[in-house]
C-alpha positions in Angstrom: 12.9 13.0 -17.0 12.1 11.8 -13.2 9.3 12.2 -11.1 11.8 14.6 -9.1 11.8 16.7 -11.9 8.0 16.8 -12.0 8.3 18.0 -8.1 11.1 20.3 -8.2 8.3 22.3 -11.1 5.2 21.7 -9.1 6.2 21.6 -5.5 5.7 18.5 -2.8 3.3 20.0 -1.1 0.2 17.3 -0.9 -3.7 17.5 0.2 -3.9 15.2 3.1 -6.7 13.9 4.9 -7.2 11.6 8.2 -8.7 8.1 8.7 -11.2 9.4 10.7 -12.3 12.4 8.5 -15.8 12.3 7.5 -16.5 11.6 3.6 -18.2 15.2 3.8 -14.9 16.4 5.3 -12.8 14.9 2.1 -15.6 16.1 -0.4 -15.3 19.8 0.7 -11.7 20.0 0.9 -11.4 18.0 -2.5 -13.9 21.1 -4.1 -12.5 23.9 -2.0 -8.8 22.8 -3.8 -10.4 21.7 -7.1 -8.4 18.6 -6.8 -9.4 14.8 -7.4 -7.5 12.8 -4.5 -6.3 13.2 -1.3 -3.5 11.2 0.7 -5.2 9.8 3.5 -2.1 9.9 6.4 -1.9 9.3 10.1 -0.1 11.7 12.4 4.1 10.5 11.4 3.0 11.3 7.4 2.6 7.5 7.0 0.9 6.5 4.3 -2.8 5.1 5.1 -5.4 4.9 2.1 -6.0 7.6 -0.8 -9.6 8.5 -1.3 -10.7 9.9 -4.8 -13.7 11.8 -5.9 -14.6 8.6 -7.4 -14.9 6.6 -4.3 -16.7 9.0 -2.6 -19.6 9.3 -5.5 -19.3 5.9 -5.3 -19.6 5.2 -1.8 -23.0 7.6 -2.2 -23.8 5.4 -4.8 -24.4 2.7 -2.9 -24.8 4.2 0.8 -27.0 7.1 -0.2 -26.0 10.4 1.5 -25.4 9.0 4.8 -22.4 7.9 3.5 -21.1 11.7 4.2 -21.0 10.8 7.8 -18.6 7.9 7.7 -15.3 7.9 7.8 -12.7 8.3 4.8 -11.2 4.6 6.2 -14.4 3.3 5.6 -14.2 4.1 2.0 -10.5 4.6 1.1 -8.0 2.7 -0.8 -5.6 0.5 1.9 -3.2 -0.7 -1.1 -1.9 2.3 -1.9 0.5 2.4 -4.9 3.3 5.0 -4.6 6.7 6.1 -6.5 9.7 7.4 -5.7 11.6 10.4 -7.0 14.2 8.3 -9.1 11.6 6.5 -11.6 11.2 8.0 -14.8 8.1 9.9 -16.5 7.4 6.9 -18.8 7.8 4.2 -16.3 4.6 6.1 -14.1 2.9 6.7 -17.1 2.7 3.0 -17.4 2.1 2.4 -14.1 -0.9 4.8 -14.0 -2.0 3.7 -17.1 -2.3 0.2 -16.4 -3.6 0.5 -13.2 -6.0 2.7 -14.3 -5.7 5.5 -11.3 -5.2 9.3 -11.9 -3.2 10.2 -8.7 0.1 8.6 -7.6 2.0 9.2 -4.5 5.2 9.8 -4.2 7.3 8.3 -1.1 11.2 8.7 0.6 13.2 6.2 1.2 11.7 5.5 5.3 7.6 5.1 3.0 6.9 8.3 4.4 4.4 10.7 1.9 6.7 13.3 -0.1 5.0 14.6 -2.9 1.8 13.3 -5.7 2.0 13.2 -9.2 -1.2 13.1 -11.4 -1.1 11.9 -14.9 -2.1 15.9 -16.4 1.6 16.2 -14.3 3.1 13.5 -16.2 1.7 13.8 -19.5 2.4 17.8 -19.7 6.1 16.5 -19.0 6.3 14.1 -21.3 4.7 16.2 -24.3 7.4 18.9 -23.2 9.9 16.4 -23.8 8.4 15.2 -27.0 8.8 18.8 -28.3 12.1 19.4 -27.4 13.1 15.6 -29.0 11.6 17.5 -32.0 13.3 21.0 -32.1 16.7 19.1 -31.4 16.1 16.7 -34.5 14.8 19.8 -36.7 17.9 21.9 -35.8 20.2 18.9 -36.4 18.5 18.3 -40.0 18.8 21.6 -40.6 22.6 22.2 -39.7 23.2 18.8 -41.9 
């Protein structure tokens, strides 16, 4: 199974912020779409930063609430990691699991932003195929 398996289910469509968005902005639209992370883009859907709930209580951490009035490029990740449609669910999981990040973009071939994965995506999928491994192997046994 393929990320593009995991987006041809769930859609491509992605919650995207810009640079210059306030952290307030990013907080309400990340509670308004009960969601964890948004793709921070500029205007050609080029990938810019990703800012996560996480940075942002984090950034109030240290900042206090001001922080709410400074930009999301102030706060976001720059080194974003991304995927592509042709990489399997077990070589994300990895990934994401190593890395230690919930939410994982996924780009086309010109780095442009086409879709996000989160691990709950990934690790549905991959108990999904788990279970079918199983039914298959029962029903074989069975037909022995």
């Amino acid at each position: 199974m393929t990320v593009a398996t995991i987006l041809a289910e769930k859609g491509r469509e992605v919650a995207v912020t810009a640079p210059s968005e306030t952290l307030r902005g990013a907080a309400n639209q990340l509670a308004e779409r009960k969601i964890g992370a948004l793709v921070v883009v500029e205007d050609d859907n080029r990938i810019v930063g990703i800012i996560s709930e996480r940075d942002i209580v984090r950034a109030i951490a240290e900042q206090g609430a001001d922080a709410l009035q400074t930009p999301v490029e102030a706060t976001m990740t720059r080194e974003v990691v991304t995927c592509v449609d042709e990489e399997t669910i077990n070589d994300v999981m990895a990934r994401m699991s190593q890395r230690r990040f919930r939410h994982l973009p996924v780009a086309n071939m010109r780095g442009r932003l086409d879709g996000i994965i989160s691990i709950g995506d990934v690790v549905k999928r991959r108990i999904m195929q788990v279970e079918l491994e199983a039914e298959e192997l029962r029903s074989y046994i069975s037909s022995a």
